[in-house]
C-alpha positions in Angstrom: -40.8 -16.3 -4.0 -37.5 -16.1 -6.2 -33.9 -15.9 -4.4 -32.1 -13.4 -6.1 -28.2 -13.8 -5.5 -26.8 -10.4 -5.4 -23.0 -10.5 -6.7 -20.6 -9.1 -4.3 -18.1 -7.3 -5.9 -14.4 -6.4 -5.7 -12.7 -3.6 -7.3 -9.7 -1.2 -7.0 -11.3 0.3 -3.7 -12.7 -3.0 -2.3 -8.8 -3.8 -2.4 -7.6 -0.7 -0.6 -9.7 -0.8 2.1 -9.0 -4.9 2.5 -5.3 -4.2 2.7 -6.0 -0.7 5.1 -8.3 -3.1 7.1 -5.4 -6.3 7.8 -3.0 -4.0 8.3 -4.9 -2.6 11.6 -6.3 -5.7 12.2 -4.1 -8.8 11.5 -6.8 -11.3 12.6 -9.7 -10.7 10.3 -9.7 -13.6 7.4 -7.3 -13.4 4.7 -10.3 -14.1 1.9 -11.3 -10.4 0.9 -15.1 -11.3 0.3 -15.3 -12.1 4.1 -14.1 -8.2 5.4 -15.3 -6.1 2.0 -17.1 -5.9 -0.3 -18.9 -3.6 -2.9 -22.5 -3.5 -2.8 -23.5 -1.1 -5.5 -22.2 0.9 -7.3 -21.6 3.8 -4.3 -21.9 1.3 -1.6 -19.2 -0.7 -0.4 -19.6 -2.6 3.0 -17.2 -3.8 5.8 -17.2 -6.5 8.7 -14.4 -6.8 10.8 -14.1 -9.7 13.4 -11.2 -9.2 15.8 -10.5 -9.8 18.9 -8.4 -6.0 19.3 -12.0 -4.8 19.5 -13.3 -6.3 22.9 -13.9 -4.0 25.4 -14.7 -1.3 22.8 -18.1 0.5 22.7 -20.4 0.4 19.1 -18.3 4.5 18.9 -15.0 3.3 19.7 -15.4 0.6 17.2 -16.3 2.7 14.2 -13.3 4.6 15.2 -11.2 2.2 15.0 -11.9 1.1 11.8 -12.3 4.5 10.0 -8.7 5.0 12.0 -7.4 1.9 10.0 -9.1 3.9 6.4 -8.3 7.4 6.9 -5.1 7.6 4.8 -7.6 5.5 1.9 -8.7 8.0 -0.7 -11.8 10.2 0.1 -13.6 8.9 -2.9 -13.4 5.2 -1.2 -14.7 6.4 2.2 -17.4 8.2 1.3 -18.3 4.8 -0.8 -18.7 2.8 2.7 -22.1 2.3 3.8 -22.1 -0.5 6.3 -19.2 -0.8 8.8 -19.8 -4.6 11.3 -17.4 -4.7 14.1 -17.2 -7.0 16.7 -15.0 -9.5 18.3 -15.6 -13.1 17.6 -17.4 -14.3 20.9 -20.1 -11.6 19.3 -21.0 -13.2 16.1 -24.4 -15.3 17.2 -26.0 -11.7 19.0 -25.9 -10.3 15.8 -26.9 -13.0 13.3 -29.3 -10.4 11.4 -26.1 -8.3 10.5 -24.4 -11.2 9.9 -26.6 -12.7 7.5 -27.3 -9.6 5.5 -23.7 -9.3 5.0 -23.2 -12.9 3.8 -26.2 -13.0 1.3 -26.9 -9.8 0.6 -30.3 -7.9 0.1 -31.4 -7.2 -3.6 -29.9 -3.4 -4.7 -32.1 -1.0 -5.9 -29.2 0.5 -8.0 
């Protein structure tokens, strides 16, 4: 089987929502391809890793980070697909997410 590497792209938006997303949460990693990046063309996808999220249910979560992109442009929301959030200590129970995120399935767009 060939390994195709998909490219994970950044753009305008990509940038907007990395910024939105430090600003609420100071303790994700400063390199941008490690919180966003686009997908596809409408598809841009998100993984936040902070500790302000323990205690937080899967809803709460979600919240918290649309919270942090609500003042972004609609047009840039309605481009996020995926949204990962959990707190560090989580990382291992979800190693499927994690994995699709890092080296991403091939796009049918």
């Amino acid at each position: 089987m060939v390994s195709i590497k998909i490219e994970k792209r950044q753009d305008a938006s990509t940038r907007k929502v990395f910024t939105a997303v430090k600003r609420a949460f100071p303790d994700v990693p400063d390199e941008i391809g490690e919180v966003v990046y686009r997908y596809n063309p409408v598809a841009v996808r998100i993984r936040v890793v902070s500790n302000s999220l323990m205690g937080l249910d899967d809803t709460q979560r979600d919240d918290a980070v649309m919270g942090a992109l609500k003042e972004l442009p609609k047009e840039v929301r309605d481009n996020i697909t995926m949204i990962l959030a959990y707190t560090p200590d989580e990382l291992e129970e979800w190693d499927y997410m994690m994995k699709e995120f890092d080296d991403p399935s091939r796009s049918r767009l």
